[in-house]
C-alpha positions in Angstrom: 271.4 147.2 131.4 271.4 150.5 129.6 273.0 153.4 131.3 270.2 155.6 130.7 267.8 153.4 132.5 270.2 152.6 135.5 270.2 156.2 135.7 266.3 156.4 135.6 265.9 154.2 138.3 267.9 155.5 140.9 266.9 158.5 140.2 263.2 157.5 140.7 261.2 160.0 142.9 259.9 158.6 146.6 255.9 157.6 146.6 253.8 160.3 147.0 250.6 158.3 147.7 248.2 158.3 150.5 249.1 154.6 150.8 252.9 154.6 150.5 252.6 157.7 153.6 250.8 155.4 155.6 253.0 152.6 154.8 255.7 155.4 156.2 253.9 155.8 159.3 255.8 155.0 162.6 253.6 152.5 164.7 252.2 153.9 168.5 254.5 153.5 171.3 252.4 151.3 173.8 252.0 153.9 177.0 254.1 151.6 178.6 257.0 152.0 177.4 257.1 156.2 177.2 259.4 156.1 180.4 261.6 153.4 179.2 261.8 155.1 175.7 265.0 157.3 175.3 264.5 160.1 172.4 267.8 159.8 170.3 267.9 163.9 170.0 268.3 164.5 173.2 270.3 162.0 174.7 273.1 164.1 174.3 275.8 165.5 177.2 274.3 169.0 177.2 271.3 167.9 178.5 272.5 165.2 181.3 274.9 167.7 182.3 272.7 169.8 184.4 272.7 169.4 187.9 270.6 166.9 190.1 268.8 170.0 192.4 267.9 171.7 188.8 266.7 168.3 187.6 264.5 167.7 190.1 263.0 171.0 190.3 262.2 170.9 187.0 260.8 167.9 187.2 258.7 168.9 190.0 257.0 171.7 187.6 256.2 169.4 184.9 254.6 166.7 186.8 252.1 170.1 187.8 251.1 169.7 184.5 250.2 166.6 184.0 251.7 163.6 184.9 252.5 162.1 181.4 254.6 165.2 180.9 256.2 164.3 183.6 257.1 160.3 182.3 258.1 162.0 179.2 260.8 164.3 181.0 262.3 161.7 183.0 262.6 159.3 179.3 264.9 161.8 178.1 268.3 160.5 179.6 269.3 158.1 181.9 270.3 160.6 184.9 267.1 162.6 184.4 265.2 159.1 185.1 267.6 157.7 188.6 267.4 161.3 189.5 263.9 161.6 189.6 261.0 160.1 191.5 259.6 157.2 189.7 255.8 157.6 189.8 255.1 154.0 189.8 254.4 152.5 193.3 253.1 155.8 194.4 250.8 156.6 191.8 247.4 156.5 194.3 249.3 157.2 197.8 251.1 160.1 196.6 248.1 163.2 195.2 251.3 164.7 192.9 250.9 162.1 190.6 247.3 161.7 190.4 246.2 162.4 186.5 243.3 164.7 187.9 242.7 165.9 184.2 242.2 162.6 182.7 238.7 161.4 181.8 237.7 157.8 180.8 236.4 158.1 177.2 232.9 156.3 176.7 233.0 154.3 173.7 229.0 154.2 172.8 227.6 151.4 171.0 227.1 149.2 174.0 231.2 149.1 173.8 231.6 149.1 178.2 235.0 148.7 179.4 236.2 144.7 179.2 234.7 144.3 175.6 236.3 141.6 174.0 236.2 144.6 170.9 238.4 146.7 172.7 241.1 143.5 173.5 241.8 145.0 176.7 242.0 148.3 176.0 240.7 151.6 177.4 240.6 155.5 176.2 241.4 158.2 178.4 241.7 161.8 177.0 243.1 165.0 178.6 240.3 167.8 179.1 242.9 170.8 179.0 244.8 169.1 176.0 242.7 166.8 173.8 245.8 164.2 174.0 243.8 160.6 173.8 245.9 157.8 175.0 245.0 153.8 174.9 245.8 152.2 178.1 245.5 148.2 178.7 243.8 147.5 182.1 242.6 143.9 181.8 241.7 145.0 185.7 238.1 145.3 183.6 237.4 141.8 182.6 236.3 141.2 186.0 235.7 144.6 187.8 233.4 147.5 186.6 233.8 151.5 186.7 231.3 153.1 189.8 233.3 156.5 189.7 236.4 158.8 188.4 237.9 160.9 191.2 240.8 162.8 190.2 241.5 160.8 187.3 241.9 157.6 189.6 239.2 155.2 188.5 237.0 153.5 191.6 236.7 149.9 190.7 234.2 146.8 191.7 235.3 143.5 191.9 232.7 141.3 190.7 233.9 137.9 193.1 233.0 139.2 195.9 232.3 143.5 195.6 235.6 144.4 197.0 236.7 148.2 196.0 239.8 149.0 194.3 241.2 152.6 193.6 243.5 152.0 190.6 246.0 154.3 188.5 245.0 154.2 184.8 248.8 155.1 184.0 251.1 153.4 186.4 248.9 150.2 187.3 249.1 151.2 191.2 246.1 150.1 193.3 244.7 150.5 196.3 242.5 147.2 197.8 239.7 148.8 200.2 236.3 146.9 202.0 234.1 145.1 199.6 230.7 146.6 199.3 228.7 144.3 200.5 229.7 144.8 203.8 227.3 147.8 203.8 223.9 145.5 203.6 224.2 144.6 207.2 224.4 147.6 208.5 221.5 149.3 206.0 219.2 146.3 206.9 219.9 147.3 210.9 219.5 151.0 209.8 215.4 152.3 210.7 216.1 155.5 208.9 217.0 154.0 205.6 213.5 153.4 203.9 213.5 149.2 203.4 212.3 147.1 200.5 211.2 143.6 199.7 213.6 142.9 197.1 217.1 142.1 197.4 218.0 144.2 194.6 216.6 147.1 196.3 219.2 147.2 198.8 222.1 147.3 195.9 220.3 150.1 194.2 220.9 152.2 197.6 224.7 152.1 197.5 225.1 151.8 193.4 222.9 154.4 192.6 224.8 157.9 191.4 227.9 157.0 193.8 230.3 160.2 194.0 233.8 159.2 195.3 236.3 161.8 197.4 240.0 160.4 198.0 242.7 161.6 200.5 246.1 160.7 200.4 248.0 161.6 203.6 250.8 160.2 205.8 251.1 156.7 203.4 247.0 156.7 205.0 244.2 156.2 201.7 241.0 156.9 203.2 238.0 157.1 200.3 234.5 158.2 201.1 231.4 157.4 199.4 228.5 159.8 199.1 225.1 157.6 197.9 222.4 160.0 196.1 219.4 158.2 197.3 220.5 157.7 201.2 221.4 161.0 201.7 224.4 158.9 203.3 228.3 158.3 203.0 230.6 155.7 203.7 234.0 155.7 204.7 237.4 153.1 205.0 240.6 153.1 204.6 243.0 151.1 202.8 243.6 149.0 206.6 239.6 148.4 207.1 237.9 145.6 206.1 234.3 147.2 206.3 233.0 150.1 205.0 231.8 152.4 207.9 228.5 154.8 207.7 227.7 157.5 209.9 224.5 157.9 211.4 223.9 161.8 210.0 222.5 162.5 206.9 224.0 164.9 204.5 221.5 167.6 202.5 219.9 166.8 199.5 221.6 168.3 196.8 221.8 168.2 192.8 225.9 167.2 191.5 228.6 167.3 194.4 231.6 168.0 193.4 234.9 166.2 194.6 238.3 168.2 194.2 241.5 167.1 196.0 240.4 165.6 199.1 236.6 167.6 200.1 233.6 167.5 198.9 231.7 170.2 197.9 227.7 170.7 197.6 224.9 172.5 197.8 221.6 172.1 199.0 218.7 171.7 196.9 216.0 173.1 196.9 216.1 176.1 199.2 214.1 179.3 198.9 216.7 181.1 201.3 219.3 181.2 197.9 222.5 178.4 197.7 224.0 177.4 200.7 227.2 175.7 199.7 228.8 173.1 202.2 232.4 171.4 202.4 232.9 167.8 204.0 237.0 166.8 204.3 237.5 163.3 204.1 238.4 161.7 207.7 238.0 158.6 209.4 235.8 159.3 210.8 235.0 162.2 208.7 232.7 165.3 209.9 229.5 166.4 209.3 228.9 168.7 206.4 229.8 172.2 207.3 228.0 175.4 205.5 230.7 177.2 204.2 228.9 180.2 201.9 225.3 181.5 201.0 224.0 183.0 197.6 221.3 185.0 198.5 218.1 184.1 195.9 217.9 188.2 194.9 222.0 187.8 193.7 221.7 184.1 192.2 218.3 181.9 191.3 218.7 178.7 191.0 222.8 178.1 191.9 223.1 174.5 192.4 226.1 173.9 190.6 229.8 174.0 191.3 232.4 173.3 188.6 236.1 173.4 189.4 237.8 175.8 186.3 241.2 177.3 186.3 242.1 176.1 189.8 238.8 177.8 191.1 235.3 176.6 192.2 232.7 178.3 190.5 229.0 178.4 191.4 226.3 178.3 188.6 223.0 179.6 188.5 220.4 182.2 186.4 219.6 185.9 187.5 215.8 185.1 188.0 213.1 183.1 187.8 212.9 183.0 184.0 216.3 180.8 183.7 217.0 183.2 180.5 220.4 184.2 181.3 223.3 182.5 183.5 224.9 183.5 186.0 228.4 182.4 187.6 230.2 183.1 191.0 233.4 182.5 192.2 233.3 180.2 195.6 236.2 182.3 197.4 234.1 185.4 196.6 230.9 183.8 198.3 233.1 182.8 201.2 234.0 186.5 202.0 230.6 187.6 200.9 231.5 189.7 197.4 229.0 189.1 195.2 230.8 189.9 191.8 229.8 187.5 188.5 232.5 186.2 186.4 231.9 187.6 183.2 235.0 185.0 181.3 236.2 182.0 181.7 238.6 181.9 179.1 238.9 179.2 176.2 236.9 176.6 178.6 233.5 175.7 178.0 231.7 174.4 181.3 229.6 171.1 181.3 226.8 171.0 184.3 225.2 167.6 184.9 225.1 165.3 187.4 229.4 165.9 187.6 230.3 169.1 186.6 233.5 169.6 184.4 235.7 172.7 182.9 237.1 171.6 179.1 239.5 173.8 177.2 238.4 174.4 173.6 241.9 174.9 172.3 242.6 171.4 172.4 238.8 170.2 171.5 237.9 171.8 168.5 234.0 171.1 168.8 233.7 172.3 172.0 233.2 176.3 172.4 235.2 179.2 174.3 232.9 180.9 176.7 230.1 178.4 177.2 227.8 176.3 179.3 226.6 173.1 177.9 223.8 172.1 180.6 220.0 170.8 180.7 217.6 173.2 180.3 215.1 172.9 182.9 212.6 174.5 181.0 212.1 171.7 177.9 214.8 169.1 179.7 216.6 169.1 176.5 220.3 170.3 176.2 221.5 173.4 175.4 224.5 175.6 174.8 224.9 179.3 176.8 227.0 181.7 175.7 228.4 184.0 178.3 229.7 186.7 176.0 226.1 187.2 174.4 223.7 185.8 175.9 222.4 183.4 172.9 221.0 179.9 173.2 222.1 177.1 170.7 222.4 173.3 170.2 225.6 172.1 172.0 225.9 169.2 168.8 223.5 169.1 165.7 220.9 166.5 165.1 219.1 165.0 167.5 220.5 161.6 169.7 217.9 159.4 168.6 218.6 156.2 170.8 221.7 154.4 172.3 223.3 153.2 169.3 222.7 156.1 166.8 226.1 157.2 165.9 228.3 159.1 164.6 228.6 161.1 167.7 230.3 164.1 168.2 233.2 164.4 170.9 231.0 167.0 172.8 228.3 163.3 173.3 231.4 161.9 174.5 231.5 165.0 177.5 228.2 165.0 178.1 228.1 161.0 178.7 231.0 161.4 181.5 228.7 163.9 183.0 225.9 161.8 183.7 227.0 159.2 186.5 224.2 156.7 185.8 224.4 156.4 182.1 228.1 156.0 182.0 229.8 155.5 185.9 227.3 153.8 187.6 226.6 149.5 186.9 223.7 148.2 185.5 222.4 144.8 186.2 223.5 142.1 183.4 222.2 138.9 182.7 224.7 136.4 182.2 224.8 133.4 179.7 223.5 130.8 182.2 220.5 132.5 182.7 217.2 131.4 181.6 216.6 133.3 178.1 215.1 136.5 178.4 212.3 135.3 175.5 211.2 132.4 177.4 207.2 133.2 178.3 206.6 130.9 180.8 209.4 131.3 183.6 209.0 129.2 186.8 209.3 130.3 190.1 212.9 128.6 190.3 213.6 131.0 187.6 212.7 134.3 188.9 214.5 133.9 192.0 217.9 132.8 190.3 217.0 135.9 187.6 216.7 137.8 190.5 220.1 136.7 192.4 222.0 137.1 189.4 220.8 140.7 189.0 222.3 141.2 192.6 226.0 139.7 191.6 226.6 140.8 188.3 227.1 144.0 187.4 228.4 145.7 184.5 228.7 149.2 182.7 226.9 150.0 179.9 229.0 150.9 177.4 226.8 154.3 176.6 226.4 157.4 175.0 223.4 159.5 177.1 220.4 159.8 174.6 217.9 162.3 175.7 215.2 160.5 174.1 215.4 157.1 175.3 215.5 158.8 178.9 212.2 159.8 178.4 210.8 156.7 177.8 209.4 154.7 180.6 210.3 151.2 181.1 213.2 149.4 180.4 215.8 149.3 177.4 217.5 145.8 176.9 220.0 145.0 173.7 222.0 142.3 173.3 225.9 142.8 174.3 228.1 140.0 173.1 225.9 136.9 174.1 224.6 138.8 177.5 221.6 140.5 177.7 222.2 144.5 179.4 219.3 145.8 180.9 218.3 149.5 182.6 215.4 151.3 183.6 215.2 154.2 180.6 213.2 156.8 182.5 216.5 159.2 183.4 214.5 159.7 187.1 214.7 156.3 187.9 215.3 154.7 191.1 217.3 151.9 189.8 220.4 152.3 188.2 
């Protein structure tokens, strides 16, 4: 071989294509195996030479962060791992390492949790971050999603209703009552309004369920708050039946659950917003009235959102809904009535669950906004606090379930809205009778009927403002099973 060309070939410049950089790509660590992944640069004596106390309360700081900061701190070294608390095990018992700022990503396109698309898989993304990780919970080819509370995911068995409290990260769960042991004590219940078919009963307790978890003494004690019963539900994690108390709590629009209490406030009332707390207990207490808007300072105020650590309440300045207004909960509490006029780079979403989402970290979301329904035109819109102008949180219009593409801020909205997204709907499974078939026998309609009561499943959705509108029901086709809901968005039945 010629020197000249010998020369010209090892000389050869790398690839600069798009496809040999791809090619270059380092494949995604499974989540895993981030704790049991040791990072090569900083393995080295400097950094496992610091002292155990300093360790730990650095370690401690992180996991205030969030808690997949704090897996990657302890996959630096070996000594930083054995001298630090492993969170698995304790992931639900102990509240440090719930990932409260994790959100279950809907997938749209009928895509629910337990796909055979997804192999397994599920998305959870950060709200303060944007990080998006893909965790395997095969927990979901036989369970589906009723709630989120503090990023711990509230879980139905589909043998036999029983309720799980699972750790998206660490795999921990926590086995609680099944469901169904509720019915018996509706049925015996005068105050709870009764109807002829069995799938009323289910609609009562699936219907917009909002979970509150406390963790304390080893004790896990959840509570259930149902929308239409104007009821909750307690156990623990030693029960074997759910227990309901015989008071009522007030009607109200999106309670919010933060660390252990719930918060809400009664709706309608002319007197302004009366805010109330319930701590979870077994038994737990009747809801106590913790702070009052007047109507003169705050029209409207149905809506707390947890932001920056603080519970804010959300409401207009009059009658005419033209302008929002926000108030700080502690503020309420002593009776100061000053508005927050910033809240920073977070943009606050106000639906059926309220959330706070940093728009450093989510570039289509917007600094200084409120992304809500109008109540004027039912419609969404986007507020901005610093001006006072109206827009369009997303462009275009959702036109159906399956339009796509959507834009990350459909994706916010969806986890918003508990009975698009949370909350099961009824499924029909394979060895049903075909939907299409005209002429069903009795024999049909009752098992049609039963199965309705058993299986349930989540949707798989992205909230479409226009199919919501539309009475009757929606049904597609879902890999070989046939998904049905009502569409009107006011809707008794999930």
């Amino acid at each position: 071989m010629p020197p000249s060309r010998s020369r010209k070939r090892t000389s050869a410049p790398p690839a600069t294509t798009a496809r040999a950089r791809r090619c270059r790509r380092p494949a995604a660590v499974p989540l895993d195996d981030v704790a049991g992944a040791v990072a090569p640069p900083f393995s080295s004596p400097l950094w496992a030479s610091l002292s155990d106390d300093l360790v730990c309360e650095i370690a401690w700081r992180v996991l205030s962060g969030d808690i997949l900061d704090y897996v990657r701190f302890r996959a630096v070294c070996t000594r930083w791992r054995s001298g630090t608390v492993c969170p698995r095990g304790r992931g639900v018992a102990d509240p440090r390492f719930h990932p409260r700022r994790w959100m279950m990503l809907p997938e749209g396109h009928g895509l629910y949790p337990g796909h055979s698309r997804l192999r397994g898989y599920v998305r959870f993304f950060n709200l303060d971050t944007g990080t998006f990780v893909r965790v395997k919970l095969p927990l979901f080819n036989s369970h589906c999603a009723l709630d989120s509370v503090d990023g711990l995911l509230l879980l139905q068995r589909d043998e036999d209703t029983g309720i799980r409290l699972v750790h998206p990260f660490t795999g921990d769960i926590a086995e609680l009552p099944p469901l169904a042991t509720l019915l018996a004590q509706l049925k015996n219940d005068p105050s709870v309004p009764h109807g002829s078919d069995p799938y009323w009963w289910w609609s009562l307790i699936r219907y917009c369920v909002c979970a509150t978890v406390s963790c304390s003494a080893g004790a896990i004690t959840v509570m259930l708050v149902f929308h239409h019963l104007r009821r909750v539900a307690f156990a623990t994690s030693e029960d074997r039946q759910w227990a309901m108390p015989s008071w009522e709590i007030p009607v109200n629009i999106a309670p919010l659950s933060l660390q252990g209490k719930l918060y809400l406030v009664q709706f309608p009332c002319a007197n302004g917003s009366l805010v109330f707390q319930m701590e979870v207990g077994s038994p737990p207490l009747p809801p106590k009235m913790i702070a009052t808007c007047p109507a003169d300072k705050l029209y409207g105020g149905y809506h707390l959102v947890e932001c920056n650590s603080q519970i804010l309440l959300a409401g207009y300045t009059d009658s005419s809904m033209s302008h929002i207004l926000i108030y700080k909960l502690e503020d309420l509490i002593l009776e100061r009535f000053v508005p927050v006029t910033s809240i920073g780079d977070r943009a606050l979403f106000l639906e059926d669950r309220s959330l706070s989402v940093s728009s450093k970290a989510l570039p289509t979301i917007i600094a200084e906004t409120v992304v809500y329904t109008c109540p004027l035109n039912r419609c969404f819109a986007q507020y901005r606090l610093t001006t006072g102008a109206w827009s369009q949180p997303f462009d275009g219009y959702s036109d159906g379930f399956n339009p796509g593409p959507y834009s990350l801020i459909q994706h916010v909205i969806s986890c918003c809205i508990r009975n698009v997204w949370y909350v099961s709907g009824p499924t029909l499974c394979v060895l049903a009778p075909s939907p299409v078939v005209r002429n069903w026998s009795l024999d049909h309609l009752i098992y049609w009927a039963i199965l309705l009561v058993i299986l349930f499943r989540n949707k798989g959705l992205v909230y479409s403002e226009k199919e919501t509108k539309k009475p009757g029901w929606l049904c597609w086709k879902v890999k070989r099973k046939l998904r049905i809901w009502p569409a009107s968005h006011n809707s008794l039945c999930p």
